[in-house]
N, C-alpha and C positions, 0 to 999 in steps of 0.2 A: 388181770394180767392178759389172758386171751382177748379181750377186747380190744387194749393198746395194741397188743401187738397185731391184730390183726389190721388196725388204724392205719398202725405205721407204713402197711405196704401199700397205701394212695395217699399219705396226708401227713405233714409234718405236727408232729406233736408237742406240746410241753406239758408235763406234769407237775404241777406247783401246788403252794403252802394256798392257802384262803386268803393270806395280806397280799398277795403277789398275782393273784388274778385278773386283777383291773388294769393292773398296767400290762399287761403282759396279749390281752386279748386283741388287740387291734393286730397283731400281728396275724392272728388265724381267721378263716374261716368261721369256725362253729367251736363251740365253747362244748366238751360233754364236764358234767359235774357228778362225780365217783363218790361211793363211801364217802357221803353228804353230812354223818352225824357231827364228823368233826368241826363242822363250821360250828355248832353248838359256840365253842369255845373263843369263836372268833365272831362274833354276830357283825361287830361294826365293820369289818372287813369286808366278810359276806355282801352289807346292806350295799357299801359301797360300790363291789363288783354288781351285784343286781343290780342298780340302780344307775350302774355306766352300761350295763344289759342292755337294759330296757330303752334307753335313750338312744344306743345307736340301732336300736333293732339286732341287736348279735343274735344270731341262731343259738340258741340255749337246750341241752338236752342232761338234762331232765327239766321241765318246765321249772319257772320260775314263780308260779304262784304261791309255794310255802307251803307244801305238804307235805307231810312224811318226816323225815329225820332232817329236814331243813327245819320244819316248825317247830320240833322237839314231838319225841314219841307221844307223849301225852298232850298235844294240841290241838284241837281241831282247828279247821277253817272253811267254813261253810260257808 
């Protein structure tokens, strides 16, 4: 919550579902991606928005390579 809000006072924000991120990102700047685990549940969403990421170059924070509760806790990727 502190984060956004702090966002909010230089930068217009949306806060959205996982299916709702790829369409939604051409509109902003820089993409942040929050409380990441729930994508677990949405992986083909996820892959999707990553993968419109990656292609236009969107600024992405938390990186994009798949670690942490984007890979699932017990995944590496080395």
């Amino acid at each position: 919550m502190a984060l956004t809000a702090r966002l909010r006072e230089d930068f217009d924000l949306a806060l959205c579902h996982p299916r709702d991120a790829a369409a939604l990102m051409d509109a902003f700047d820089a993409v942040v991606v929050r409380n990441s685990g729930p994508v677990l549940a949405h992986r083909e969403a996820y892959a999707a928005f990553r993968e419109r990421a990656l292609a236009l170059g969107t600024r992405v924070y938390n990186p994009l390579h798949g670690r942490g509760d984007m890979a699932g806790k017990g995944t590496s990727s080395n």
